[in-house]
N, CA, C, O and CB atoms as a CASP TS submission, in Angstrom:
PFRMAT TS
TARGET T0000
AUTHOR 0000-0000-0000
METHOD Language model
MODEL 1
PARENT N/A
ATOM      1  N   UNK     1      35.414  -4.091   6.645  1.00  0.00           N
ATOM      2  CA  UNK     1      34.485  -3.803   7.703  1.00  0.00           C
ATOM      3  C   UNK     1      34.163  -2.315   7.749  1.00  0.00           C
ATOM      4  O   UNK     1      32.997  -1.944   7.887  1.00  0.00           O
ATOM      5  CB  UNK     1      35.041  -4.270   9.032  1.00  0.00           C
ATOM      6  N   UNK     2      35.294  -1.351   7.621  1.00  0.00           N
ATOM      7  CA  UNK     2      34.770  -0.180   7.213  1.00  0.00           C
ATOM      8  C   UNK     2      33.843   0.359   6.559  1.00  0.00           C
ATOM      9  O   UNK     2      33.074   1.276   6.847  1.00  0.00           O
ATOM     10  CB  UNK     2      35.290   0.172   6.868  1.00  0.00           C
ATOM     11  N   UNK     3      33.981  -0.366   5.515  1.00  0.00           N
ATOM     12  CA  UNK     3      32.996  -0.085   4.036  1.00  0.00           C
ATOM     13  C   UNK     3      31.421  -0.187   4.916  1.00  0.00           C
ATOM     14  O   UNK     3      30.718   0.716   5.370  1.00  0.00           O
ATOM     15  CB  UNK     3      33.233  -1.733   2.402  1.00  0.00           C
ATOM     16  N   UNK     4      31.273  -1.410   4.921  1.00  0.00           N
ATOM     17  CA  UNK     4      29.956  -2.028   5.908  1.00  0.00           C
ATOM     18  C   UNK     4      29.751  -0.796   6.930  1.00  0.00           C
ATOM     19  O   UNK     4      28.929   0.077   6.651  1.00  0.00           O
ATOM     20  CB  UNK     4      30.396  -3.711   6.936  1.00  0.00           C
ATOM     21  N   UNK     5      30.412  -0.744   7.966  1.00  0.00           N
ATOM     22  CA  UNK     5      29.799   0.379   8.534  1.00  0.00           C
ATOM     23  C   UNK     5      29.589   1.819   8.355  1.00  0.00           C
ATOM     24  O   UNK     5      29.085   2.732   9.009  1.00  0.00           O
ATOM     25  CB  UNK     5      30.158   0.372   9.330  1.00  0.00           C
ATOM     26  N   UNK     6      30.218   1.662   7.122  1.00  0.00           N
ATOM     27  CA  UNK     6      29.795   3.503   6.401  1.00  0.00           C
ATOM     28  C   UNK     6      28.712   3.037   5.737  1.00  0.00           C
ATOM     29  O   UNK     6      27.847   3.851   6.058  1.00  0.00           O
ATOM     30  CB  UNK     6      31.051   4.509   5.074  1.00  0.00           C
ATOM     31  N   UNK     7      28.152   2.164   4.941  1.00  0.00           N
ATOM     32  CA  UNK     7      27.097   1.920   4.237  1.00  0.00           C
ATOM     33  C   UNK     7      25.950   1.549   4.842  1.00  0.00           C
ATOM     34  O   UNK     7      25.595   0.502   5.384  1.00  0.00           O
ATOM     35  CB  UNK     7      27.357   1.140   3.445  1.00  0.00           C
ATOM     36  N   UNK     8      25.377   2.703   4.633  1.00  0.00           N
ATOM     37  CA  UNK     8      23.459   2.331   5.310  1.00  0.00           C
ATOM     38  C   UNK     8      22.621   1.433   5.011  1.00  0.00           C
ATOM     39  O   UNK     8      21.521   1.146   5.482  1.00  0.00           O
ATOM     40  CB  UNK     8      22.404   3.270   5.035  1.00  0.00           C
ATOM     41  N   UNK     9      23.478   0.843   3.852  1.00  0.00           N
ATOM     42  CA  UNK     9      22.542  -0.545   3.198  1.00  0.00           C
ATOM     43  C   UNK     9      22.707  -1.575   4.106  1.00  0.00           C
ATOM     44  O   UNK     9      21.842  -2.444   4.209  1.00  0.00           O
ATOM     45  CB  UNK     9      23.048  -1.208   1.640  1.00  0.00           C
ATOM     46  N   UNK    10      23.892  -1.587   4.897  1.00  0.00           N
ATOM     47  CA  UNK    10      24.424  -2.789   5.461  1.00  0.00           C
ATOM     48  C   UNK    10      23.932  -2.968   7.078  1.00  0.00           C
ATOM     49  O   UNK    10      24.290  -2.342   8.076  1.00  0.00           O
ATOM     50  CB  UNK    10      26.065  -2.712   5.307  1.00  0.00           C
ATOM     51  N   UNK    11      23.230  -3.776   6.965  1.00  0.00           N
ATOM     52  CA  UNK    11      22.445  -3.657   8.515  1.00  0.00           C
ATOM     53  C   UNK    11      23.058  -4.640   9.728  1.00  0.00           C
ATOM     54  O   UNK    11      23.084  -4.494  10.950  1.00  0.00           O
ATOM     55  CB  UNK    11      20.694  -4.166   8.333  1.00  0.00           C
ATOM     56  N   UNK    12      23.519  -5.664   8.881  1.00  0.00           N
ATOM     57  CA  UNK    12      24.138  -6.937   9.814  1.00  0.00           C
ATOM     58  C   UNK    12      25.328  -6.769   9.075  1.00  0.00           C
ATOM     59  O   UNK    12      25.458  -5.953   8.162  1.00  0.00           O
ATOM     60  CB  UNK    12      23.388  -8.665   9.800  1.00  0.00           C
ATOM     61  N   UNK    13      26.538  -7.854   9.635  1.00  0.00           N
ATOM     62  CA  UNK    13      27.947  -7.964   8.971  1.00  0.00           C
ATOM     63  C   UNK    13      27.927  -9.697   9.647  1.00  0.00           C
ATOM     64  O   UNK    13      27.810  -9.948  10.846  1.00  0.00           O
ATOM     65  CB  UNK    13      29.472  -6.543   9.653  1.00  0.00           C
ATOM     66  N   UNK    14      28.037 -10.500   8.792  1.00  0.00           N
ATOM     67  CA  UNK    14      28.577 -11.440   9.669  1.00  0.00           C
ATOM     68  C   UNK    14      29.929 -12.454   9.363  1.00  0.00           C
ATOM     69  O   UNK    14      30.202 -12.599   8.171  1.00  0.00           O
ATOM     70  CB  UNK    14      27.467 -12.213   9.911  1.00  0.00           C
ATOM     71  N   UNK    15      30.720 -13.105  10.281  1.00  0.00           N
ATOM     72  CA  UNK    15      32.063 -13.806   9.785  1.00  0.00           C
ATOM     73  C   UNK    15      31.671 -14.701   9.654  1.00  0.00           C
ATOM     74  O   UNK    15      30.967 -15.038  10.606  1.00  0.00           O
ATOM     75  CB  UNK    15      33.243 -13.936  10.434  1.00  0.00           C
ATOM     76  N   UNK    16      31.780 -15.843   8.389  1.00  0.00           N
ATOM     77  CA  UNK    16      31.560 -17.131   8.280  1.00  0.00           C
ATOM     78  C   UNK    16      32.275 -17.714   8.040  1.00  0.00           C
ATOM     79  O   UNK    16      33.360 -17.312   7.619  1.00  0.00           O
ATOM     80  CB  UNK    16      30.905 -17.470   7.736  1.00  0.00           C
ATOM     81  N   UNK    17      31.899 -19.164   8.244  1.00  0.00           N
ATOM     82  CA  UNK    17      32.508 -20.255   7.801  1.00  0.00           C
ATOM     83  C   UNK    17      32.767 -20.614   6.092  1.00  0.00           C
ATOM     84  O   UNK    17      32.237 -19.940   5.210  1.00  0.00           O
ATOM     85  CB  UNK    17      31.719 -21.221   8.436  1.00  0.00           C
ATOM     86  N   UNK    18      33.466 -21.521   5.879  1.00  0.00           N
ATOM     87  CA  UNK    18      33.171 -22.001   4.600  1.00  0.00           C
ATOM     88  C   UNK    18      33.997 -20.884   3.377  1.00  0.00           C
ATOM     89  O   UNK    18      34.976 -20.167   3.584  1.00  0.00           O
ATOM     90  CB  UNK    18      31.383 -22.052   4.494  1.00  0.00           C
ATOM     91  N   UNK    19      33.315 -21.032   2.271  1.00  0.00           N
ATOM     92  CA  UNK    19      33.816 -20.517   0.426  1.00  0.00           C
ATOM     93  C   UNK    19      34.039 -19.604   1.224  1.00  0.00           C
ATOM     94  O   UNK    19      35.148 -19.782   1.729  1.00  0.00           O
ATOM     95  CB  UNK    19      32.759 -20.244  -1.254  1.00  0.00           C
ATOM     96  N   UNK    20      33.313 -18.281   1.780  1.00  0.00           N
ATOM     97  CA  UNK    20      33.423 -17.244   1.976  1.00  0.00           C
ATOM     98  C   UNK    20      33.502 -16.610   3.203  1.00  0.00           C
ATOM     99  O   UNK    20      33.118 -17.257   4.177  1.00  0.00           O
ATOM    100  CB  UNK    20      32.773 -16.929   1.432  1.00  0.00           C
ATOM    101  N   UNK    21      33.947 -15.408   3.383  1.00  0.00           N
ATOM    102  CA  UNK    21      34.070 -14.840   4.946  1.00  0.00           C
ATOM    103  C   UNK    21      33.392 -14.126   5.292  1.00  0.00           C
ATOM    104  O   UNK    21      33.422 -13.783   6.474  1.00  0.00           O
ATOM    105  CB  UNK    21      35.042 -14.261   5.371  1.00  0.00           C
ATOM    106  N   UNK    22      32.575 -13.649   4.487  1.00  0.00           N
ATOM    107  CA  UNK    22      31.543 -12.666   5.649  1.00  0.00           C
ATOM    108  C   UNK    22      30.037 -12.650   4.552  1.00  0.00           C
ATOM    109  O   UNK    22      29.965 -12.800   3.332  1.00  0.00           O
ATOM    110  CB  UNK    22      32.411 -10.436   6.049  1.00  0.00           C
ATOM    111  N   UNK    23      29.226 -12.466   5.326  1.00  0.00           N
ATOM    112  CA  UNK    23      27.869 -12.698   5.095  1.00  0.00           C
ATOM    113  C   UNK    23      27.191 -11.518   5.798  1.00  0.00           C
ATOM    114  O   UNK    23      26.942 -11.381   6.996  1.00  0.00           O
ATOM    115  CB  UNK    23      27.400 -14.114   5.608  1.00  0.00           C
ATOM    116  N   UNK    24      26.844 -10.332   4.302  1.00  0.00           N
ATOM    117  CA  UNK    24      26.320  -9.125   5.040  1.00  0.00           C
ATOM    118  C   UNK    24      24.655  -8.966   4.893  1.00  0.00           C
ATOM    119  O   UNK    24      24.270  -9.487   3.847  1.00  0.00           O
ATOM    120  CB  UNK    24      27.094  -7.764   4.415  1.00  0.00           C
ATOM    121  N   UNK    25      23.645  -8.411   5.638  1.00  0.00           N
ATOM    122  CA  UNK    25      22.360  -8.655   5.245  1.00  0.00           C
ATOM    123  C   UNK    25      22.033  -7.338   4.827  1.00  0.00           C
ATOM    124  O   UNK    25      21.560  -6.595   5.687  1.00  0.00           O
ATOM    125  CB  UNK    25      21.445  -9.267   6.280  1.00  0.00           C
ATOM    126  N   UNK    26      22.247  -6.757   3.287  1.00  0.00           N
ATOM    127  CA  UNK    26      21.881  -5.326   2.809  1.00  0.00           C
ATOM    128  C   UNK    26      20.077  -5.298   2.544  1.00  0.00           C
ATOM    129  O   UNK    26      19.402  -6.102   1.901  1.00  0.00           O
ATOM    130  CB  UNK    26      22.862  -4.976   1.182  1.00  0.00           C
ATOM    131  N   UNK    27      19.591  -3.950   3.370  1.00  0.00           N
ATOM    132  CA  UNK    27      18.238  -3.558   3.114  1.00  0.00           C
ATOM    133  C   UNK    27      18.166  -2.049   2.062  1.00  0.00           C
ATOM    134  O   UNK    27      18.397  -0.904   2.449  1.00  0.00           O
ATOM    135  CB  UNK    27      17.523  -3.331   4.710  1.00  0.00           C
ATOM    136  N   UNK    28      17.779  -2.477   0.672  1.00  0.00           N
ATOM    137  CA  UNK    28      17.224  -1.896  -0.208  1.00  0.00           C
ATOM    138  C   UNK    28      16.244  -1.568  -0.317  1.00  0.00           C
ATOM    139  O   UNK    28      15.664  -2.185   0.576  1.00  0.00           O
ATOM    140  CB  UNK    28      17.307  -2.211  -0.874  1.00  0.00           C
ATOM    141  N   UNK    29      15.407  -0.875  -0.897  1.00  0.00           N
ATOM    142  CA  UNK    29      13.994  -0.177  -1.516  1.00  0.00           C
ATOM    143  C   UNK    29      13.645  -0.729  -2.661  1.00  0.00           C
ATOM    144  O   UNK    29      12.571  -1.298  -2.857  1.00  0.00           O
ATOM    145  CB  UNK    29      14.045   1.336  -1.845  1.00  0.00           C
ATOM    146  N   UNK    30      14.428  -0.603  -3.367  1.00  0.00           N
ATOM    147  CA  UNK    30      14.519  -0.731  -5.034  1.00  0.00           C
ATOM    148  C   UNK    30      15.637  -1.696  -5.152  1.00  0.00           C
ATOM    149  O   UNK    30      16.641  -1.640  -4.442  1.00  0.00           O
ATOM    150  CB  UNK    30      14.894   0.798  -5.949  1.00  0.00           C
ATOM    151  N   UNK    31      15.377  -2.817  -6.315  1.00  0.00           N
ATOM    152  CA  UNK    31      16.533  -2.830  -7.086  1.00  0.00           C
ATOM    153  C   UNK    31      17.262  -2.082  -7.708  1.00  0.00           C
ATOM    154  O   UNK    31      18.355  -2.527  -8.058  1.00  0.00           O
ATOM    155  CB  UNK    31      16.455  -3.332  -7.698  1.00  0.00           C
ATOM    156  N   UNK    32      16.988  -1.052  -7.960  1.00  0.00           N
ATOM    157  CA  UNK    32      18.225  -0.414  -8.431  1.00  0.00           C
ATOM    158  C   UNK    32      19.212   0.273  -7.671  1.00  0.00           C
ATOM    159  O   UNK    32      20.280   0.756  -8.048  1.00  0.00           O
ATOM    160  CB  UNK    32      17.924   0.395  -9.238  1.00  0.00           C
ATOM    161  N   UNK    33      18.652   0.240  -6.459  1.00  0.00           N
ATOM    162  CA  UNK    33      19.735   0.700  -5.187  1.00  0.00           C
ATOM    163  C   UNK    33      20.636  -0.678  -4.942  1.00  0.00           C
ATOM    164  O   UNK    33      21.859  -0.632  -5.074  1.00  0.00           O
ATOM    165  CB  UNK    33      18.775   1.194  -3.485  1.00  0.00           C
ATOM    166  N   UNK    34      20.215  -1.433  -4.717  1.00  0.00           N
ATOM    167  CA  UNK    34      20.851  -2.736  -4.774  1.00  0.00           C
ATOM    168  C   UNK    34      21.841  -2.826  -5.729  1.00  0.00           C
ATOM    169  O   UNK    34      22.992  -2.853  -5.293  1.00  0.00           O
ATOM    170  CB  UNK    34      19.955  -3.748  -5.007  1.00  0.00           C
ATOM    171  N   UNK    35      21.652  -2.890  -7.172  1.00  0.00           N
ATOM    172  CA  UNK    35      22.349  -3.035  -8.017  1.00  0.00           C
ATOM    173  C   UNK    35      23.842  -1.717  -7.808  1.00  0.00           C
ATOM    174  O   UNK    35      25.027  -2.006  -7.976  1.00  0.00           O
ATOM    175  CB  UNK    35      21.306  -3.010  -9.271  1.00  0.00           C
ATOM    176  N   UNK    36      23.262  -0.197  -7.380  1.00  0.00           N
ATOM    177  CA  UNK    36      24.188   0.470  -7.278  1.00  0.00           C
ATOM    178  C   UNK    36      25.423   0.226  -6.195  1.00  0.00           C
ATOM    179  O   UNK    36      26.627   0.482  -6.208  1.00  0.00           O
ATOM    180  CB  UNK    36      23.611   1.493  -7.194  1.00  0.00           C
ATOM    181  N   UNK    37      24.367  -0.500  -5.099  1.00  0.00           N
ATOM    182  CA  UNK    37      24.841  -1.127  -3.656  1.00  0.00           C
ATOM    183  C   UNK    37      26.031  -1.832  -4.571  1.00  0.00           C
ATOM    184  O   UNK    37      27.068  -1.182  -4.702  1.00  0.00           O
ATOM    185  CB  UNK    37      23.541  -2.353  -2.582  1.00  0.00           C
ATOM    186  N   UNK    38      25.949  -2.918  -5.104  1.00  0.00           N
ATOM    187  CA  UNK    38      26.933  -4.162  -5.299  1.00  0.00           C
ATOM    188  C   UNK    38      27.810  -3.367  -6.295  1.00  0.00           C
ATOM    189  O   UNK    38      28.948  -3.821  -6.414  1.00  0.00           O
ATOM    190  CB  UNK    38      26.205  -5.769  -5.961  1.00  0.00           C
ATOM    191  N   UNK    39      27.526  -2.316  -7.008  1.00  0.00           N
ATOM    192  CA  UNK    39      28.564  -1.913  -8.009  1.00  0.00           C
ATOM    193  C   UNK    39      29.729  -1.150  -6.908  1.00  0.00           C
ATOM    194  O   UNK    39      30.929  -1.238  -7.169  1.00  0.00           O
ATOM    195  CB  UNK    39      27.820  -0.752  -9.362  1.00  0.00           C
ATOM    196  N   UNK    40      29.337  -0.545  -5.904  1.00  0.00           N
ATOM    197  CA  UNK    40      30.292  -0.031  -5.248  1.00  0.00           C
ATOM    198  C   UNK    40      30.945  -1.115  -4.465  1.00  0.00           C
ATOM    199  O   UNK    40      31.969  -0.884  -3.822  1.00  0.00           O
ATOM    200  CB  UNK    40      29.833   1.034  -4.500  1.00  0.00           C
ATOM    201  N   UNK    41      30.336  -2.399  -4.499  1.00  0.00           N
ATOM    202  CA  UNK    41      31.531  -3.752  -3.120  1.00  0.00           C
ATOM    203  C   UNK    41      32.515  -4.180  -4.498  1.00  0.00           C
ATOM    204  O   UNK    41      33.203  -5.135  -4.137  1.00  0.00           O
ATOM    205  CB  UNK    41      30.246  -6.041  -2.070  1.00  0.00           C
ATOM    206  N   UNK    42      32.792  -3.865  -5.762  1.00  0.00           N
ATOM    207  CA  UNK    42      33.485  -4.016  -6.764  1.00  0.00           C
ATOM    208  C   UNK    42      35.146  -4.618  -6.338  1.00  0.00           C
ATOM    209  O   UNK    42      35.719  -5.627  -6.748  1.00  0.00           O
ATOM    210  CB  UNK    42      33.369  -2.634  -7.467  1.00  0.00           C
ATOM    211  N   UNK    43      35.671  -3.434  -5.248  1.00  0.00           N
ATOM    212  CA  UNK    43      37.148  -3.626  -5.029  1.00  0.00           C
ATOM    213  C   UNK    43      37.367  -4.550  -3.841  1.00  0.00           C
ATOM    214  O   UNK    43      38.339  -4.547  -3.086  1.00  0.00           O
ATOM    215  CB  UNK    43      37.885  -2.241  -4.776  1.00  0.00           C
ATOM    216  N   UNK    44      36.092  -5.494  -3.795  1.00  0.00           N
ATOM    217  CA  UNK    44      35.989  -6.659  -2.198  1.00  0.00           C
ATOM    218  C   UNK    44      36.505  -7.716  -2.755  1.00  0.00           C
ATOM    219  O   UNK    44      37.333  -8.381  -2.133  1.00  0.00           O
ATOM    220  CB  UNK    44      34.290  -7.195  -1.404  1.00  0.00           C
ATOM    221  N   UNK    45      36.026  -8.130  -4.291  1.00  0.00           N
ATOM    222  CA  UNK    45      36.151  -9.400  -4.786  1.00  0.00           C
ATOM    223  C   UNK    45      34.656  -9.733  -5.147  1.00  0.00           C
ATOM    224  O   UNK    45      33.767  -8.884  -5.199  1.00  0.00           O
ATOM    225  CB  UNK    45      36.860 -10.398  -3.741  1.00  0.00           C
ATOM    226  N   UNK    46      34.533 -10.743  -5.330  1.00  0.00           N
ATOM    227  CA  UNK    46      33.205 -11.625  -5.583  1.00  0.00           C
ATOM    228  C   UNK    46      32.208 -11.930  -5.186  1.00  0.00           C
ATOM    229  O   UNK    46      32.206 -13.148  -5.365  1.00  0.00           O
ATOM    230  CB  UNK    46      33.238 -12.415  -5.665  1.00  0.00           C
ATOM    231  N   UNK    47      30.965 -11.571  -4.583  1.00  0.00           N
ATOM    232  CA  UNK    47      30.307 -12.048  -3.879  1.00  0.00           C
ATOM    233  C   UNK    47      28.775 -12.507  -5.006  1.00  0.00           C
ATOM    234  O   UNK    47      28.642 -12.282  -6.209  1.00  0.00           O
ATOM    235  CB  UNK    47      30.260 -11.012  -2.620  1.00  0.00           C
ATOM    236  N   UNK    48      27.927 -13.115  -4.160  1.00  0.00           N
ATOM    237  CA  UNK    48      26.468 -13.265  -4.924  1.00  0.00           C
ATOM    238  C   UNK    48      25.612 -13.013  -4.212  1.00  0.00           C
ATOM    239  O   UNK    48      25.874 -12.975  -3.010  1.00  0.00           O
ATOM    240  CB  UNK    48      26.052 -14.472  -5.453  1.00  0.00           C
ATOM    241  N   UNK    49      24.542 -12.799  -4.571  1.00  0.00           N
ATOM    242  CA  UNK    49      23.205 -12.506  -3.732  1.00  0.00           C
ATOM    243  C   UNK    49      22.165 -12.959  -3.854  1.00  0.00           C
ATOM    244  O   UNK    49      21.671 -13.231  -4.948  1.00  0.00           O
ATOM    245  CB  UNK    49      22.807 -11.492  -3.721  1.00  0.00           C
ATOM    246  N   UNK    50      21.556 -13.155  -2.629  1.00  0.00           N
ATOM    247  CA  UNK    50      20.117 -13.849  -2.116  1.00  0.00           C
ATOM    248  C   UNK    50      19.067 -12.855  -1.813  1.00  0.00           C
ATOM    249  O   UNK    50      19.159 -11.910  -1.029  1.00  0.00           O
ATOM    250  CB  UNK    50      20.286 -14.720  -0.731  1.00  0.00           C
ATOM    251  N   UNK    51      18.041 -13.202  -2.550  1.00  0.00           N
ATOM    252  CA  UNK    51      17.246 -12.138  -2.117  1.00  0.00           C
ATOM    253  C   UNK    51      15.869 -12.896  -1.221  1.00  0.00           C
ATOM    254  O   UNK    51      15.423 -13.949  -1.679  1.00  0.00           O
ATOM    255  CB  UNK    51      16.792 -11.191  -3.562  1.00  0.00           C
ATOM    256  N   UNK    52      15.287 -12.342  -0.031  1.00  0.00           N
ATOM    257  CA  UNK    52      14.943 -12.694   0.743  1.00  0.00           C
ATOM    258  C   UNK    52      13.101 -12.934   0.123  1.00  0.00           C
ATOM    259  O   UNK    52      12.472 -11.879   0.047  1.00  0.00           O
ATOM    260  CB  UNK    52      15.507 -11.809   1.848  1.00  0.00           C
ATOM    261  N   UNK    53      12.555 -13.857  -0.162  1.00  0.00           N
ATOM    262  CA  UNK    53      10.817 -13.458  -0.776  1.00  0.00           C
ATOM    263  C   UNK    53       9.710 -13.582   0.285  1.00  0.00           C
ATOM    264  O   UNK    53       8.612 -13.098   0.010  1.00  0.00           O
ATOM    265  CB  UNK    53      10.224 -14.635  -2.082  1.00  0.00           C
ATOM    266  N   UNK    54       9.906 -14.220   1.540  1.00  0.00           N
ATOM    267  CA  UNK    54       8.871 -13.997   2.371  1.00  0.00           C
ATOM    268  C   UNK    54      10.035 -14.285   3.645  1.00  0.00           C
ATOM    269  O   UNK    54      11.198 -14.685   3.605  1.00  0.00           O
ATOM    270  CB  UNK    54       7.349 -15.048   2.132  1.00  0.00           C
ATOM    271  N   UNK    55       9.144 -13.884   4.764  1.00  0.00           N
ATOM    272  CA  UNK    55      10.398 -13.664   6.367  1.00  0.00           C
ATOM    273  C   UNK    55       9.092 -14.457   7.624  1.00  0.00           C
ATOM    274  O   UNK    55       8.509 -13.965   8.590  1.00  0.00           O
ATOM    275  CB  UNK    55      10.914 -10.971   7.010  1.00  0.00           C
ATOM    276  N   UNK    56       9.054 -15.942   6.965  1.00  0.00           N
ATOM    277  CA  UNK    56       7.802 -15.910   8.386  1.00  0.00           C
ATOM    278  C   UNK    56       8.147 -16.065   9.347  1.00  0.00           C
ATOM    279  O   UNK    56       7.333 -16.791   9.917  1.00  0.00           O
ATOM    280  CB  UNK    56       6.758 -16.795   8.568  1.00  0.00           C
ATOM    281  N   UNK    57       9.296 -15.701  10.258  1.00  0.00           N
ATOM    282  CA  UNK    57       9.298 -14.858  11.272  1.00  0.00           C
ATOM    283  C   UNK    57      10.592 -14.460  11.265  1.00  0.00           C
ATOM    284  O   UNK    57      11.477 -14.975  10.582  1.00  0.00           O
ATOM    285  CB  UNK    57       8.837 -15.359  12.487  1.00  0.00           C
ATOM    286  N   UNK    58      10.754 -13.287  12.232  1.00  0.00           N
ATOM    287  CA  UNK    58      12.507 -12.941  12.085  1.00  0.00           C
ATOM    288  C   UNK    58      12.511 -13.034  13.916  1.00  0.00           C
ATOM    289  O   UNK    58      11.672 -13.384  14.746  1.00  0.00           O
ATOM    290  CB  UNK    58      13.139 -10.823  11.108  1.00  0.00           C
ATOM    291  N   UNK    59      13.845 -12.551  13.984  1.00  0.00           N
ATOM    292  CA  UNK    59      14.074 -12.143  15.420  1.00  0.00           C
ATOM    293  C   UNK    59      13.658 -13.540  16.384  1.00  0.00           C
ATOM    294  O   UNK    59      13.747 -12.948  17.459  1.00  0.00           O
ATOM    295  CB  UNK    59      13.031 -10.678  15.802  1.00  0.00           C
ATOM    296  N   UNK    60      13.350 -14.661  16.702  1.00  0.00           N
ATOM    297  CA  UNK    60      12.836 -15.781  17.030  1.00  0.00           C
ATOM    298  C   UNK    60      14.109 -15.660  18.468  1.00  0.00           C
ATOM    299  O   UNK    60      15.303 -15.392  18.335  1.00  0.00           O
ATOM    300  CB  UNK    60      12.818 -17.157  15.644  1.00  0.00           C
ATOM    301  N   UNK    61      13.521 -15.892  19.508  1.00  0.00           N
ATOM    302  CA  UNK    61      14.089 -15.711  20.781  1.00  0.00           C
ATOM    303  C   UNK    61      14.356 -17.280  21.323  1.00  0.00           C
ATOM    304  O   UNK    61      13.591 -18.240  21.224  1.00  0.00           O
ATOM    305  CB  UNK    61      13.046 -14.779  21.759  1.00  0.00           C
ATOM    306  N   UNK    62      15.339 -17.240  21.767  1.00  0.00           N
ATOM    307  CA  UNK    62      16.160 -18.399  22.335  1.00  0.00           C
ATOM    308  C   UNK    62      15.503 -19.191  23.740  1.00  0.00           C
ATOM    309  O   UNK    62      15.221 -18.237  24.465  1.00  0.00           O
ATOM    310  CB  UNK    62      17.667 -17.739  22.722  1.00  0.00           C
ATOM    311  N   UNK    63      15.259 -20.001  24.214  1.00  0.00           N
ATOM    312  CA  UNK    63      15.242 -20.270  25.231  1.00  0.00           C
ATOM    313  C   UNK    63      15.965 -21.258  25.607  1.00  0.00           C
ATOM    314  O   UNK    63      16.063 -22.226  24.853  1.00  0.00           O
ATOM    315  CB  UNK    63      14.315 -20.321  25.483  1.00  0.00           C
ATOM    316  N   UNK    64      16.755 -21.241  27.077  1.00  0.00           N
ATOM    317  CA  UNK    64      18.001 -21.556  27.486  1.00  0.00           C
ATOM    318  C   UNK    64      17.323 -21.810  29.250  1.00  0.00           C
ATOM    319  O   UNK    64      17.111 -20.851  29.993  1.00  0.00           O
ATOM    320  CB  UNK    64      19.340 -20.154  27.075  1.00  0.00           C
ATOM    321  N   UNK    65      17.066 -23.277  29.664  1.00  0.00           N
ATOM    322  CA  UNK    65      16.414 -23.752  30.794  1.00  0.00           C
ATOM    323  C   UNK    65      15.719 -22.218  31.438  1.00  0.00           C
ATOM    324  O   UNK    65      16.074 -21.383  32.270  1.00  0.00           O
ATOM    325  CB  UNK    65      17.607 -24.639  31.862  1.00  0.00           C
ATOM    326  N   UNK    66      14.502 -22.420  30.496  1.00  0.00           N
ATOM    327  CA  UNK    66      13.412 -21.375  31.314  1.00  0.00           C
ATOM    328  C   UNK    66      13.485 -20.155  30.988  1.00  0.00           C
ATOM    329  O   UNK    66      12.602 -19.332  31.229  1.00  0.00           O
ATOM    330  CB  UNK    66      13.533 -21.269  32.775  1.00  0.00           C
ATOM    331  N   UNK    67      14.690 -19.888  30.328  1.00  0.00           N
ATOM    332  CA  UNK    67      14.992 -18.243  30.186  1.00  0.00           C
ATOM    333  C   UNK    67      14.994 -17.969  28.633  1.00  0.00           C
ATOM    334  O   UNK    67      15.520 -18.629  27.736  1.00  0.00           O
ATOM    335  CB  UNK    67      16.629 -17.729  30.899  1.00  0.00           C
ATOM    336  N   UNK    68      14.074 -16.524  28.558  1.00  0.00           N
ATOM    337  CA  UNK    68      14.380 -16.242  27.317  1.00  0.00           C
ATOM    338  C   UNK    68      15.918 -15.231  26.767  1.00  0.00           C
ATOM    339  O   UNK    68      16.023 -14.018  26.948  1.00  0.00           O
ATOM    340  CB  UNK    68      13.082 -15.614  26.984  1.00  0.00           C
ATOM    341  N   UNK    69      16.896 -16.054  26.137  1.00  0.00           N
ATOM    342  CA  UNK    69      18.083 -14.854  25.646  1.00  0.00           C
ATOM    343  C   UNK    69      18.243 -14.301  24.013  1.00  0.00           C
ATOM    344  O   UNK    69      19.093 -13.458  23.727  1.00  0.00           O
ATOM    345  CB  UNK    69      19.656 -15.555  25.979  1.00  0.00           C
TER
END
């Protein structure tokens, strides 16, 4: 968790369920920042990556009887 919050790539952190335990959402410029990104998570173990190709919508707000949370 340290790592994640020293790294500016790392915008979200999240704990999951399942194969794996955490699910981070890194924002790059370039692939090749990316690629440098994952060469430094080296001493985490294993992970893979998804890369995001269109976002038709983000942020999508909850509603909970009448209220938006």
């Amino acid at each position: 968790m340290d790592f994640c919050k020293q790294s500016p790539e790392v915008t979200d952190l999240y704990r999951i369920s399942g194969e794996y335990n955490y699910m981070l959402k890194v924002v790059t410029e370039t692939t090749e920042e990316l690629v440098a990104f994952s060469e430094r998570t080296g001493d985490f173990g294993y992970f893979y990556t998804q890369i995001v190709l269109t976002a038709p919508f983000e942020k999508k707000m909850l509603m909970v009887e009448d209220k938006i949370i």
